[in-house]
C-alpha positions as CSV (number, residue, x, y, z in Angstrom):
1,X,-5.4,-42.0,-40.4
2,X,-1.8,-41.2,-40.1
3,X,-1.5,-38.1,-41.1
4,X,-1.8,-34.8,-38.6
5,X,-5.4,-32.8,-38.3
6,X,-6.2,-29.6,-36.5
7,X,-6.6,-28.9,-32.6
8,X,-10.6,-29.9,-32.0
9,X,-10.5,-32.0,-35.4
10,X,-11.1,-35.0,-36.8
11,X,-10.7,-34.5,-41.0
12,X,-7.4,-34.8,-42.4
13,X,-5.6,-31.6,-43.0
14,X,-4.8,-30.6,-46.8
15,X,-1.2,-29.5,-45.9
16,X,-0.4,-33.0,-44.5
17,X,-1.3,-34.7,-47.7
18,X,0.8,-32.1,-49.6
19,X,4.0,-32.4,-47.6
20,X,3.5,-36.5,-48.5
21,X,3.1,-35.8,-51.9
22,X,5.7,-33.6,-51.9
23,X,8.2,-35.5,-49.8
24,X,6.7,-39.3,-49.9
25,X,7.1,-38.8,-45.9
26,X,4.1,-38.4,-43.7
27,X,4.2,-35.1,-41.7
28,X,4.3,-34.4,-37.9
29,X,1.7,-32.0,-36.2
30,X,4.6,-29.3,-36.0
31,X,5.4,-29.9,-40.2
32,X,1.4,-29.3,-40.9
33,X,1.7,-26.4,-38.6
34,X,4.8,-25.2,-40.0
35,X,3.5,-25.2,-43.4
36,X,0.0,-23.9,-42.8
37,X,2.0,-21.3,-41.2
38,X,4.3,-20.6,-43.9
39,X,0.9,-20.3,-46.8
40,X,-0.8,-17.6,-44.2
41,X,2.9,-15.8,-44.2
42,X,2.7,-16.1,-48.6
43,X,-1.4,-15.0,-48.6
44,X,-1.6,-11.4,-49.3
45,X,-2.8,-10.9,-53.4
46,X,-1.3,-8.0,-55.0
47,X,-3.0,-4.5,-55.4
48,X,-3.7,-5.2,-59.0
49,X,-5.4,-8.6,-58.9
50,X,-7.7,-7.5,-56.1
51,X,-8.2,-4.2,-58.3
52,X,-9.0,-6.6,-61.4
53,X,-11.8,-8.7,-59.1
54,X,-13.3,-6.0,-58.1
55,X,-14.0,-4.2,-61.4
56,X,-15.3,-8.1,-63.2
57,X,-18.9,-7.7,-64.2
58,X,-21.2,-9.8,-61.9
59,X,-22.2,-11.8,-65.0
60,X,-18.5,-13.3,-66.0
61,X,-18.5,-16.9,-64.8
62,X,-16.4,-17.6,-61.1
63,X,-14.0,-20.0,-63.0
64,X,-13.7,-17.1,-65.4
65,X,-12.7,-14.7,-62.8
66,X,-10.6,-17.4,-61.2
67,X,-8.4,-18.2,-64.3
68,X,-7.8,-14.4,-64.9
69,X,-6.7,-13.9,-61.7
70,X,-4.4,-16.6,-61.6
71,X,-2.8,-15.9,-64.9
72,X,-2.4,-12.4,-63.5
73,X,-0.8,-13.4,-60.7
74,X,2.3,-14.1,-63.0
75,X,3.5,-10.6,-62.6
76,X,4.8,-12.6,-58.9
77,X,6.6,-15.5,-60.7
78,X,9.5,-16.2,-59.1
79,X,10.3,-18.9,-61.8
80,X,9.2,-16.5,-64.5
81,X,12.0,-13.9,-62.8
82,X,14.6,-16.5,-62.4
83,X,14.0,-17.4,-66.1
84,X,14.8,-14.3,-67.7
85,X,18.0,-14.0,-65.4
86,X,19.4,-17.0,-66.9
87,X,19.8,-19.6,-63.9
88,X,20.7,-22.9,-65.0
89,X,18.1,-25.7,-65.4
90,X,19.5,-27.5,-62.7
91,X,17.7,-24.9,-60.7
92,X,14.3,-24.8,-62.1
93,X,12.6,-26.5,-59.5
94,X,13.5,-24.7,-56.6
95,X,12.0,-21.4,-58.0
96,X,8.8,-23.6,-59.6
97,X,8.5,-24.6,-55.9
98,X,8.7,-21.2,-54.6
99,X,5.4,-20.4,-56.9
100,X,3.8,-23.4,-56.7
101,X,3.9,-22.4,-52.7
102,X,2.9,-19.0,-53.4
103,X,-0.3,-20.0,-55.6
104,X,-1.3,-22.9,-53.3
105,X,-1.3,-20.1,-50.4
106,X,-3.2,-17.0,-52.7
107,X,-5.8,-19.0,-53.9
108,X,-8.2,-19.1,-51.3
109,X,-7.9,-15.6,-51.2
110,X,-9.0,-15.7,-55.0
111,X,-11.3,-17.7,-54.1
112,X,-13.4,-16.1,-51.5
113,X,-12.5,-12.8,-53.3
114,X,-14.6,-13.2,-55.9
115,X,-17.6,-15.6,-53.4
116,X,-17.8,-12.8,-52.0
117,X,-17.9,-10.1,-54.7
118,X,-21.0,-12.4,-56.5
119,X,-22.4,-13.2,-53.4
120,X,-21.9,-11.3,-50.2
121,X,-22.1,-7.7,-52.0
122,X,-18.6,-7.6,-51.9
123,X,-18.0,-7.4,-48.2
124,X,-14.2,-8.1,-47.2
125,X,-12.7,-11.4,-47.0
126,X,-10.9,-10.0,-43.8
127,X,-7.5,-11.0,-42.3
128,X,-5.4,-14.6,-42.8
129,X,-5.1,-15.5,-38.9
130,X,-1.7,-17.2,-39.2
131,X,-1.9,-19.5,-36.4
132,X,-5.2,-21.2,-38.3
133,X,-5.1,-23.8,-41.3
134,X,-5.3,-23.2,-44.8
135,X,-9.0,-24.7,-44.4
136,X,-9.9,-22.8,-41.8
137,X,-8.8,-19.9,-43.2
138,X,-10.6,-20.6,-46.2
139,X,-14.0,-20.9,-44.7
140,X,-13.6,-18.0,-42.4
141,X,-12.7,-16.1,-46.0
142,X,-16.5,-17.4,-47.5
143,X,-17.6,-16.2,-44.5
144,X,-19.0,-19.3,-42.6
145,X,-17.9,-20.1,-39.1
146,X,-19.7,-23.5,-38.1
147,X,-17.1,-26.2,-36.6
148,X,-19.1,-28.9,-39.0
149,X,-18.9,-26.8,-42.3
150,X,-15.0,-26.3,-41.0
151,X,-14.4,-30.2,-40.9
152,X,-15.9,-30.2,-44.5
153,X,-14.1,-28.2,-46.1
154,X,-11.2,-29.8,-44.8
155,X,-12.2,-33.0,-45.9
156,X,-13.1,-31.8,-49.4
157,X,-9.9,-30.3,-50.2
158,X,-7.9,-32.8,-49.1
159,X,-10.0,-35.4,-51.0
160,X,-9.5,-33.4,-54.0
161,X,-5.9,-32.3,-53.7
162,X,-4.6,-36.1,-55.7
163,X,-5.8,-35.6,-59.0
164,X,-2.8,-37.1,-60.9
165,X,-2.5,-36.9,-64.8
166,X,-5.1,-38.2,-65.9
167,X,-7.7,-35.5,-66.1
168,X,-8.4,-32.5,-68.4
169,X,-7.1,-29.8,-65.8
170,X,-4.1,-32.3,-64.5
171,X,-3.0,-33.0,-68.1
172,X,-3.2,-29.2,-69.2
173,X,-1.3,-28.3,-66.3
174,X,1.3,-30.5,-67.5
175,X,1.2,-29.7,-71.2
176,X,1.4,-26.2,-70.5
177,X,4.2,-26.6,-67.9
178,X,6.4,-28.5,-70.4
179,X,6.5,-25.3,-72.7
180,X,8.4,-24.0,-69.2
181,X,5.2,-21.8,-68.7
182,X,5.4,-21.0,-65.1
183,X,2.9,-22.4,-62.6
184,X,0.9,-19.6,-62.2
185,X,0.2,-19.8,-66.6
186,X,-0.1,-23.6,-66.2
187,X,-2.7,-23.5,-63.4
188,X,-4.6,-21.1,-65.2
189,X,-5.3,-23.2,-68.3
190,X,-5.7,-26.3,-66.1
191,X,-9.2,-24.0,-64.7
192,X,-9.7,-23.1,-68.2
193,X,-10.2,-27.0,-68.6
194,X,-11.2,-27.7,-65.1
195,X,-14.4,-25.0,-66.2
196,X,-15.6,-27.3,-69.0
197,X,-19.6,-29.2,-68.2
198,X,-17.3,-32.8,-68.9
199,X,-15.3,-31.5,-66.1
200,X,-15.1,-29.5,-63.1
201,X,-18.3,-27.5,-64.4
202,X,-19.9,-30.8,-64.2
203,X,-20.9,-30.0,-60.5
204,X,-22.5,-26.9,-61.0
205,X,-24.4,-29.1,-63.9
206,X,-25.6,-32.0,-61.8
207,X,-27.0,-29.0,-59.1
208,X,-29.2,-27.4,-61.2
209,X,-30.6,-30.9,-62.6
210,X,-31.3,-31.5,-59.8
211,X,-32.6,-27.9,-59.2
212,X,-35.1,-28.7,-61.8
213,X,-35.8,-32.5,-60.5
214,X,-37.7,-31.1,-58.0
215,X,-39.3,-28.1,-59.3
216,X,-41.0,-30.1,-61.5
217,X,-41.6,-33.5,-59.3
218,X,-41.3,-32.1,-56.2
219,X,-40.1,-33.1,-53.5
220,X,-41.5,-36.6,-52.7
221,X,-40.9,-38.5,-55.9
222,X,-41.6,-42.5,-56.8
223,X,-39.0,-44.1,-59.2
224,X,-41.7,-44.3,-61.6
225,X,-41.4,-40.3,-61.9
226,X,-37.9,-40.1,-61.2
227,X,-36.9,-42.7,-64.0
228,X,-39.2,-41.5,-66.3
229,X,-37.7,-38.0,-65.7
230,X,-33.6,-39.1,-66.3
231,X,-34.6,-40.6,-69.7
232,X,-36.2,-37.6,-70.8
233,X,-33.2,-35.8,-70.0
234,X,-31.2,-38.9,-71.8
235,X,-33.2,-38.6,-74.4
236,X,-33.4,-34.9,-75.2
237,X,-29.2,-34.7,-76.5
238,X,-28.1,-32.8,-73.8
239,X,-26.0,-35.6,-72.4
């Protein structure tokens, strides 16, 4: 409730919760806009990542495509640069910052890249309008310009931007960043994780059960049917 949300809003704003992670303090309206403002200025992928998306066969998996990207997004690593300069380890974190800002601010881009490659015939993903949110952005990327779906998004990434340590992609992330990996290699085999059906994957899984709920029951079903239909699927190994 506290924290800052867009003009004509009512969801939370993702930046907002990352400045309190970030800084334990909660942001004013001009820090969110600041920062959403500062992501739009970082956006723009490099020739050869877009290059890459745009040659992947339709059939490689979107968390495929998204973990390849990212990883090839190193070639920007500030960190990775700074590294092989020498700087002092007392250092590290300002350049793991600069990248971590960098990726945070590329990946819808990613993102509705390769949406829109598998699913809008590969039409553009257009401009970042600077003076608009990271969400915003976002959806305007995918293509979809409905206040509502807007707020949503919104919502959802804020929602899932606290995942701690705990989880498959968290932990990788952390593992692979203690080897001094920079964020870009660390984030890429936390979606190599985050792809697995016991994890992020697990959406996509729970759709197409559902998917096949009602194809076979139909619509209207009694909880006869419908229980009788989970423990077949309990029952058959796959879970």
């Amino acid at each position: 409730r506290l924290r800052p949300n867009a003009g004509g809003g009512e969801e939370p704003l993702p930046e907002g919760l990352f400045w309190l992670l970030v800084t334990g303090e909660v942001p004013t309206q001009e820090q969110v806009t600041w920062l959403s403002r500062e992501w739009a200025r970082r956006a723009a992928l490099p020739s050869h990542v877009v290059t890459m998306l745009d040659n992947f066969p339709t059939n490689l998996h979107p968390m495929s495509q998204l973990s390849a990207a990212i990883t090839a997004l190193n070639s920007e690593s500030k960190f990775a640069r700074a590294y092989a300069e020498g700087i002092h380890r007392a250092k590290y974190w300002e350049y793991v910052y600069e990248d971590a800002m960098d990726l945070i601010a590329k990946l819808p881009c990613v993102a509705a890249k390769i949406y829109r490659n598998l699913y809008r015939e590969g039409s553009s993903i257009g401009a970042i309008d600077p003076n608009l949110d990271w969400s915003h952005n976002f959806t305007n990327m995918l293509g979809y310009t409905e206040p509502q779906f807007i707020e949503l998004m919104r919502l959802y990434l804020t929602i899932h931007s606290d995942h701690e340590g705990g989880n498959v992609s968290a932990h990788t992330s952390h593992l692979v960043g203690s080897a001094l990996s920079d964020p870009y290699l660390a984030f890429a085999a936390a979606m190599n994780g985050l792809a697995g059906p016991l994890h992020g994957l697990a959406n996509q899984e729970v759709l197409l059960w559902l998917t096949d709920l009602q194809k076979e029951l139909g619509r209207d079903v009694s909880d006869e049917k419908l229980r009788d239909f989970i423990w077949n699927t309990l029952n058959s190994g796959r879970v």
